[in-house]
C-alpha positions as CSV (number, residue, x, y, z in Angstrom):
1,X,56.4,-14.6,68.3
2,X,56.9,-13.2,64.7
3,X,55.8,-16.0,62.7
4,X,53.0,-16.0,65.3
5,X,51.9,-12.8,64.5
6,X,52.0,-13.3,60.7
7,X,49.4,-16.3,60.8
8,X,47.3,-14.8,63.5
9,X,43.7,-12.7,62.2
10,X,45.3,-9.4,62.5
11,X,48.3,-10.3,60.6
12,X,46.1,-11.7,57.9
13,X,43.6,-8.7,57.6
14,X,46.7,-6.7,57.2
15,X,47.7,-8.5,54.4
16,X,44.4,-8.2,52.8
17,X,44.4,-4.6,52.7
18,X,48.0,-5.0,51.3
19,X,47.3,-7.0,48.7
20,X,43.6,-4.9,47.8
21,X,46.1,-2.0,47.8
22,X,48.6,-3.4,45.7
23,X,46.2,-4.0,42.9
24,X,43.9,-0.8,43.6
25,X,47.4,1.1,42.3
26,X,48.2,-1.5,39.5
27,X,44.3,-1.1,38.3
28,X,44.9,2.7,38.4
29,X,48.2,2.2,36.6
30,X,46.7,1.1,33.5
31,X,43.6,3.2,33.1
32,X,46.1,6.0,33.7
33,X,48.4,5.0,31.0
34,X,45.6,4.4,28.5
35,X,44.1,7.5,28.9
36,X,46.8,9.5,28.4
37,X,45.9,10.3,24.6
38,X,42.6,11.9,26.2
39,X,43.9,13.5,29.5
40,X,46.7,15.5,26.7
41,X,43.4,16.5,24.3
42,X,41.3,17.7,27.1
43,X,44.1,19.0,28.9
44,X,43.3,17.0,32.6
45,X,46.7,15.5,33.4
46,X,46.6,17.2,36.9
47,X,43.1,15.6,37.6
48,X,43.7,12.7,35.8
49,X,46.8,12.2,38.0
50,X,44.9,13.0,41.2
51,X,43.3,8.9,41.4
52,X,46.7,7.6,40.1
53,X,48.8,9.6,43.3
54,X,45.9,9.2,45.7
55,X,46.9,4.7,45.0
56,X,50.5,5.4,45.0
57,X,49.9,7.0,48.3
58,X,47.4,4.4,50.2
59,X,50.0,1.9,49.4
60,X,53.1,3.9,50.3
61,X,51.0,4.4,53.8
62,X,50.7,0.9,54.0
63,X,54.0,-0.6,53.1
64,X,55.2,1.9,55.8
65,X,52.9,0.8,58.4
66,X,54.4,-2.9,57.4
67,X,57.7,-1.5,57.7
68,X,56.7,0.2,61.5
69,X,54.9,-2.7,62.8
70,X,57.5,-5.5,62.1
71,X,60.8,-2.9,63.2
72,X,60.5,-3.5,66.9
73,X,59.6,-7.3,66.1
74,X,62.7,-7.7,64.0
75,X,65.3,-5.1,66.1
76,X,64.0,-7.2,69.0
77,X,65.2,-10.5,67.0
78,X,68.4,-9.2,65.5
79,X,69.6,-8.2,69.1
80,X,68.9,-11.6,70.8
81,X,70.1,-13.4,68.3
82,X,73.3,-11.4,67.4
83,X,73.7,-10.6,70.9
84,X,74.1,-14.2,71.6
85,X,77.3,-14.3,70.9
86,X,78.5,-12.1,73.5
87,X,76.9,-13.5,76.3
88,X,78.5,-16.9,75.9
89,X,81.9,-14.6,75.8
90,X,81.8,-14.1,79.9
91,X,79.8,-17.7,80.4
92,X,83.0,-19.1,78.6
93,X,85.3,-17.7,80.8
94,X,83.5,-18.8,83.8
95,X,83.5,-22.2,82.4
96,X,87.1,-22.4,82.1
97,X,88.0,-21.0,85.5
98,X,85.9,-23.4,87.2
99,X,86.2,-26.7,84.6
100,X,90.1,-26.1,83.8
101,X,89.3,-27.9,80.4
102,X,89.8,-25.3,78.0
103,X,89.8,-27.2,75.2
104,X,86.2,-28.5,75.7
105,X,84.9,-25.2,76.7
106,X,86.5,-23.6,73.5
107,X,85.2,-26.6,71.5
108,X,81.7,-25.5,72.3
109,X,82.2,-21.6,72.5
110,X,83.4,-22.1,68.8
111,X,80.5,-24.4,67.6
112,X,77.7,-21.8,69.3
113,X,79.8,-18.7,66.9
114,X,79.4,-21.4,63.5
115,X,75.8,-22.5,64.5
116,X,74.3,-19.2,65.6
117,X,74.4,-17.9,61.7
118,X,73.0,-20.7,60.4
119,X,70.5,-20.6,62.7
120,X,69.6,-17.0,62.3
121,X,69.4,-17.4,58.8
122,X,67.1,-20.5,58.6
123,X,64.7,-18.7,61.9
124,X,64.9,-15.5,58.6
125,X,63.8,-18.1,55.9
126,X,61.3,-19.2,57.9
127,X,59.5,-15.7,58.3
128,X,60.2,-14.8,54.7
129,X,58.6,-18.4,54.4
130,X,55.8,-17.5,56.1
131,X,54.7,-13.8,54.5
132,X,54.8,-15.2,51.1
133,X,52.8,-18.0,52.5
134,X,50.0,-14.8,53.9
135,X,50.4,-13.3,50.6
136,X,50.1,-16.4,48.7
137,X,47.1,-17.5,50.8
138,X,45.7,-14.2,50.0
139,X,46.3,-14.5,46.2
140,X,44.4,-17.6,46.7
141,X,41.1,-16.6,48.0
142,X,40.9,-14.0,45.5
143,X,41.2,-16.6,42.8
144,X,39.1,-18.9,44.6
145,X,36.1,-15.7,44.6
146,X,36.9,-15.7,41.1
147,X,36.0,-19.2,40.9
148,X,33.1,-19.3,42.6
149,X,31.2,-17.2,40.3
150,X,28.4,-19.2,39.3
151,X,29.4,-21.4,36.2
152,X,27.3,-22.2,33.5
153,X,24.7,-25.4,34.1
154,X,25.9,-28.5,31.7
155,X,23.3,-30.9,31.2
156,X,24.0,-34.8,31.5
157,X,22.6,-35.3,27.9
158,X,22.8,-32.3,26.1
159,X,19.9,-32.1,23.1
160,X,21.2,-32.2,19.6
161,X,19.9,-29.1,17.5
162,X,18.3,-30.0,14.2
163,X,16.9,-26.5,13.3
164,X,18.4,-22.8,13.7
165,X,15.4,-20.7,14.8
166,X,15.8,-18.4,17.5
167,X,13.2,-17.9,20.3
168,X,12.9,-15.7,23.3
169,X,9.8,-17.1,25.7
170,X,8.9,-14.4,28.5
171,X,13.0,-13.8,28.9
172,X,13.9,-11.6,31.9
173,X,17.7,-10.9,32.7
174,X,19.9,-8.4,35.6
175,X,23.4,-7.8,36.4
176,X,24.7,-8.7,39.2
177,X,24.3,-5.9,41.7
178,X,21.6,-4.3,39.8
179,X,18.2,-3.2,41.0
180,X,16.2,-3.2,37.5
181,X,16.1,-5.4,35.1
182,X,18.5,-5.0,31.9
183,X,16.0,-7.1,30.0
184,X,12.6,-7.3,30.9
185,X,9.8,-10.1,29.7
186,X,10.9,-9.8,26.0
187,X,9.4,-12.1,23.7
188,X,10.3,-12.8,20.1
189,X,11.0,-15.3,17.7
190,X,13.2,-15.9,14.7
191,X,12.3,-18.2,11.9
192,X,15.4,-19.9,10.3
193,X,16.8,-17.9,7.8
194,X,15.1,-14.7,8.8
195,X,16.9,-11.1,9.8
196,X,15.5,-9.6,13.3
197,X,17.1,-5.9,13.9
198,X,17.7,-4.5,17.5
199,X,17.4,-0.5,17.7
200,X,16.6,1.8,20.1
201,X,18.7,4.1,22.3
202,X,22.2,3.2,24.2
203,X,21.6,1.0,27.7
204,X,18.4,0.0,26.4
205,X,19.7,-3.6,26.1
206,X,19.9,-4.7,23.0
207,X,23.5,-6.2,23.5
208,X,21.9,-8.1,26.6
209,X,19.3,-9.1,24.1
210,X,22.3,-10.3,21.8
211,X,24.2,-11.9,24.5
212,X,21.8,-14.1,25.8
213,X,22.0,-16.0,22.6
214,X,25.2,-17.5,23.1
215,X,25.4,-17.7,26.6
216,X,27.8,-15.0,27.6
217,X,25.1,-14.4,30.6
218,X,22.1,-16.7,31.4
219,X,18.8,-15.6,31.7
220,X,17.6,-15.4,35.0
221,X,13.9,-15.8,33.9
222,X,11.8,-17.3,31.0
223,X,13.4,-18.9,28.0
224,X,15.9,-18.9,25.0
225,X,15.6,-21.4,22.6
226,X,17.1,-22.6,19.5
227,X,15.4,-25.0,17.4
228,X,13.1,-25.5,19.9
229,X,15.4,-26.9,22.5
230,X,16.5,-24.7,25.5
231,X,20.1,-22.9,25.2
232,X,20.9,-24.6,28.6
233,X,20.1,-28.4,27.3
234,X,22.7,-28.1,24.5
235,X,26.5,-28.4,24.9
236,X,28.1,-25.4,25.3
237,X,30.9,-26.1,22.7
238,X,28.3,-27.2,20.4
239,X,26.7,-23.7,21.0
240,X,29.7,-22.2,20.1
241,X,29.9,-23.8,17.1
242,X,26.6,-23.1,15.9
243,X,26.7,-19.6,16.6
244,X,29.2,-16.4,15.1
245,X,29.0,-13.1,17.0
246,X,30.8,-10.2,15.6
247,X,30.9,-8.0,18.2
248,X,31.1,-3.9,17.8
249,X,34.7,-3.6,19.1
250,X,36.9,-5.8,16.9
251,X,39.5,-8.1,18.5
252,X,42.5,-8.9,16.2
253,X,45.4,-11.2,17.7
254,X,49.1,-10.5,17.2
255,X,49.7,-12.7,15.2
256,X,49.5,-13.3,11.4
257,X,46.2,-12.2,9.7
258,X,45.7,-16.1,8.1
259,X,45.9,-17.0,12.0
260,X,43.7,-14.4,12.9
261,X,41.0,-15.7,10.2
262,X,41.7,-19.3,10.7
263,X,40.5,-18.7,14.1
264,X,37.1,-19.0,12.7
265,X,38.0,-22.6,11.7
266,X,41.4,-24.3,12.5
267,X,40.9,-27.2,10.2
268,X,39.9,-24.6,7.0
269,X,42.0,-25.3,3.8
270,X,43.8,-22.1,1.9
271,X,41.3,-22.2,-0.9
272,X,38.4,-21.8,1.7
273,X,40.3,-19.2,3.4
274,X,41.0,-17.3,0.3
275,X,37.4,-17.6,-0.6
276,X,36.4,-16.1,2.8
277,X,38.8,-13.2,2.1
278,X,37.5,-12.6,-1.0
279,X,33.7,-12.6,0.2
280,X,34.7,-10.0,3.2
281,X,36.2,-7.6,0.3
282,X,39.4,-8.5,2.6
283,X,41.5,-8.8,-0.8
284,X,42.3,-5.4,-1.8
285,X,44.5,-5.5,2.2
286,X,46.0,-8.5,1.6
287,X,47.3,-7.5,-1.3
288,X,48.7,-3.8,0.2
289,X,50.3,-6.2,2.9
290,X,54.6,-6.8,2.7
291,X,53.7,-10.5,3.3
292,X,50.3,-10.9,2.4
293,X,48.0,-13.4,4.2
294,X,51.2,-14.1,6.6
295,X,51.6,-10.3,7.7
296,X,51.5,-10.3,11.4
297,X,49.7,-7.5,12.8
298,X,50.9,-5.0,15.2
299,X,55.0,-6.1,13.8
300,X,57.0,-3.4,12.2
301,X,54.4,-1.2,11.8
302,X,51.5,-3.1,10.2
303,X,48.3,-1.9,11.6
304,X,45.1,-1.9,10.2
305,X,42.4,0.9,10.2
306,X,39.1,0.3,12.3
307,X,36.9,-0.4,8.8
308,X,40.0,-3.1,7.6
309,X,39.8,-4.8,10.8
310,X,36.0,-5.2,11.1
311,X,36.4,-7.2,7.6
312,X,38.7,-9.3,9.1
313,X,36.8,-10.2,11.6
314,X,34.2,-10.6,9.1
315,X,36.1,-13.0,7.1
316,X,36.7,-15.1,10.0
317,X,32.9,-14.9,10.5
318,X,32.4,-16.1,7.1
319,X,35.1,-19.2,7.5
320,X,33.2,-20.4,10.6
321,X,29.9,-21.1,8.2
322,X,27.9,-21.0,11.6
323,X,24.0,-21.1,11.1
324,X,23.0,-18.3,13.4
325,X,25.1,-14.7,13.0
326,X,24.7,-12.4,15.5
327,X,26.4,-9.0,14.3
328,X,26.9,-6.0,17.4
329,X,26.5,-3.2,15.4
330,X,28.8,-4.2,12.6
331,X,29.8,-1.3,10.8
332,X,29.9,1.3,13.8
333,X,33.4,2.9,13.2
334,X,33.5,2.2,9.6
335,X,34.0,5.3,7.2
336,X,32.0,5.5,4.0
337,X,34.2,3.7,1.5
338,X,34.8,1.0,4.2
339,X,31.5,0.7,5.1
340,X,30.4,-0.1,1.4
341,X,32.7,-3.0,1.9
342,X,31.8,-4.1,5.1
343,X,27.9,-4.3,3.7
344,X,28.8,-6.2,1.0
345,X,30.8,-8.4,3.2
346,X,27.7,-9.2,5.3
347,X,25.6,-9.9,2.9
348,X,27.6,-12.9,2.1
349,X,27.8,-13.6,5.7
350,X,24.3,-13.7,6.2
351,X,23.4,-15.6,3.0
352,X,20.6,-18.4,4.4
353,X,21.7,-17.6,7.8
354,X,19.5,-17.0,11.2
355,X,20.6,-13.3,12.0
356,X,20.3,-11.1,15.1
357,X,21.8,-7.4,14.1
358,X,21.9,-4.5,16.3
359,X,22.0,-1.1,14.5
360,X,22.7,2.2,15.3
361,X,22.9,3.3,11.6
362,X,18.8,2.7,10.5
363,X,19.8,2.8,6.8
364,X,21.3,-0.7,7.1
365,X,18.4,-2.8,8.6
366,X,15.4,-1.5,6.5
367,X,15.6,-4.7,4.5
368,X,15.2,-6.9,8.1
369,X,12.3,-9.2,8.0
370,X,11.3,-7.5,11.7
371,X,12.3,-5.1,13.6
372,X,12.8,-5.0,17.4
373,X,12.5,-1.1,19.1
374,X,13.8,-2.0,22.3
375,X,13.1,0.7,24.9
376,X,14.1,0.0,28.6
377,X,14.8,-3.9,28.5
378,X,11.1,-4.1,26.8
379,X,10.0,-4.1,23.1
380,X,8.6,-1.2,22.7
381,X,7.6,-1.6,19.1
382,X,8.1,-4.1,16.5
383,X,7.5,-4.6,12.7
384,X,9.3,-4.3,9.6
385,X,10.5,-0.8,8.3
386,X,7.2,0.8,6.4
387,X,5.3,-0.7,8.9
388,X,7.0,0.6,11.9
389,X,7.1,4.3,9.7
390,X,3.3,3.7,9.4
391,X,2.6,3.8,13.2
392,X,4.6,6.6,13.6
393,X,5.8,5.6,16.8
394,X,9.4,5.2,18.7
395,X,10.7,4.2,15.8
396,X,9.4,6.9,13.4
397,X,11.2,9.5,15.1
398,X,14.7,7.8,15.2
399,X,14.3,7.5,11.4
400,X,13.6,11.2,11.0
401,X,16.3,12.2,13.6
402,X,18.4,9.4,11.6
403,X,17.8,11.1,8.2
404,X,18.1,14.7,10.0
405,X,21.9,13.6,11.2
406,X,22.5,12.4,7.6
407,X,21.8,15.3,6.2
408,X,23.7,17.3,8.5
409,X,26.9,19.8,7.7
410,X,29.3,22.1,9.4
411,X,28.0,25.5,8.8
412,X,28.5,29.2,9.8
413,X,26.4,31.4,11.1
414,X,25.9,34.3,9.0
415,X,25.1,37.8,10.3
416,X,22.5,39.9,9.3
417,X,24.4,43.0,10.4
């Protein structure tokens, strides 16, 4: 009747909302823990808490209502199977007043007392058996949802590229769930070797723009294209290595820093590793290092500033020689000496090199061979830097806000009384 229950529908829509729950309070968990720099600053830890509680609480209800719902069930058990015992007590007795062969009747009264455990116990197993079997199941089909995300198409006979332009042909894209279109019917090409810029304001979707290169989503209309052949007809490990992305938010492994730039190219000897330091201006922190090259991050206290990581990352960039560079606002939380640095490192990166840069910071793209002002998923306006200044357009007036912000100081008022 137990194990019944467990495998029946409403035993396994319990153990859904268990297990959604369970990981509702785990997800809450961590965002709590992480923001706990920012709930201290702003001085929110009661309303920060408020989410984090409200999870412990919806699963403390429901472990309870597990705990309610299965105590008859298993108090109902525990007496009919411990109870047992004692009703073969008087049915013994009976037996041996009306057999007279006691020691048959004891034979068997003692066997019931040693098998009725072992019973008990395996019938226990069994259900314990059974509800990590539900939960397991459960596990399962969430895994199986994440699976069944659409995968990217692989073509039988992938098409070998030959040439590293970059074209987008009528390219429409939108998230999953969303009603309007994060990129909408752009158009654009870049000639091998040429610098295209993405600007315009945040969620305008330039990092869709960026994305659709490699394939991190796949356009759900029109075309991108690279060397003339469609991003979907080529391999996508052959994609991968045509193509570096250096994304805005850095991602260092902890692990040694020649691992970390290694992971640009595995196979890349120490002389081209030292030249790729030396080209991302990485040399001046390798030498400040305890261990140099085979300082592992993150260990005894060896962390790098945001500026020293992004040329890291840059020097891995450089090690993987790819032919197209796609650069996510490169220099974003770099300070001004670091930033120096990190533009110097990129122009090495970029040497010869198909290049798709979003920017924030206007200074660092007026040398692109076009620019892109991407307004609402559209191009709004493009050109290269004195003509785009010319039309005094979109872009006009983020150069004079940009120069206005540049120019900008912490001042006091001052009083005229």
């Amino acid at each position: 009747l137990v194990m019944g229950f467990m495998m029946n529908a409403e035993g396994r829509q319990f153990m859904k909302s268990y297990m959604t729950s369970l990981e509702e309070m785990n997800t809450e968990a961590v965002e709590y823990v992480r923001g706990i720099p920012v709930v201290k600053v702003f001085q929110q830890t009661i309303y920060s808490f408020k989410n984090f509680h409200r999870c412990i609480m919806n699963y403390n209800k429901m472990v309870f209502g597990y705990t309610r719902m299965w105590e008859k069930p298993m108090s109902l058990y525990t007496v009919i199977i411990n109870g047992f015992v004692f009703f073969l007590a008087p049915l013994a007795i009976l037996l041996i007043g009306y057999s007279g062969n006691y020691a048959s009747v004891l034979l068997n009264f003692f066997l019931f007392v040693l098998i009725t455990p072992v019973f008990s116990q395996s019938i226990m197993k069994s259900m314990y058996l059974n509800q990590a079997l539900g939960q397991a199941s459960e596990a399962i089909g969430r895994l199986e949802n994440l699976v069944a995300y659409e995968h990217l198409t692989v073509v039988e006979h992938p098409q070998p590229v030959k040439e590293f332009s970059i074209q987008f042909e009528k390219v429409s894209f939108s998230y999953p769930g969303a009603n309007q279109k994060a990129v909408d019917d752009v158009s654009f090409t870049i000639p091998q070797g040429n610098t295209v810029a993405l600007v315009g304001a945040s969620g305008g979707g330039k990092t869709t723009i960026a994305r659709l290169v490699p394939r991190f989503w796949e356009a759900t209309e029109g075309k991108v294209l690279i060397g003339g052949i469609n991003v979907r007809e080529i391999a996508p490990e052959e994609l991968m290595k045509y193509i570096s992305f250096v994304f805005q938010n850095t991602k260092l492994f902890k692990t040694s820093l020649l691992e970390n730039i290694k992971y640009g190219n595995p196979d890349a000897t120490m002389e081209e590793v030292e030249r790729a330091v030396d080209m991302a201006q990485c040399r001046e922190i390798i030498n400040k290092l305890p261990l140099g090259l085979n300082t592992k991050i993150g260990t005894e206290g060896t962390y790098l500033s945001g500026g020293e990581q992004q040329r890291i990352v840059l020097a891995r960039a450089i090690l993987k020689n790819a032919p197209i560079i796609v650069l996510d606002e490169a220099t974003a939380f770099a300070d001004p000496e670091n930033e120096h640095l990190i533009q110097q490192a990129l122009k090495e990166l970029t040497k010869g090199k198909t290049v798709l840069m979003i920017a924030h910071r206007l200074s660092s793209i007026t040398d692109a061979d076009n620019i892109l002002v991407i307004d609402k998923g559209k191009i709004a306006e493009q050109g290269t830097h004195a003509n785009l200044l010319g039309k005094q357009g979109i872009y006009y007036h983020m150069w004079n806000e940009y120069q206005q912000s540049v120019r900008w100081t912490i001042g006091k008022e001052v009083s005229n009384d």
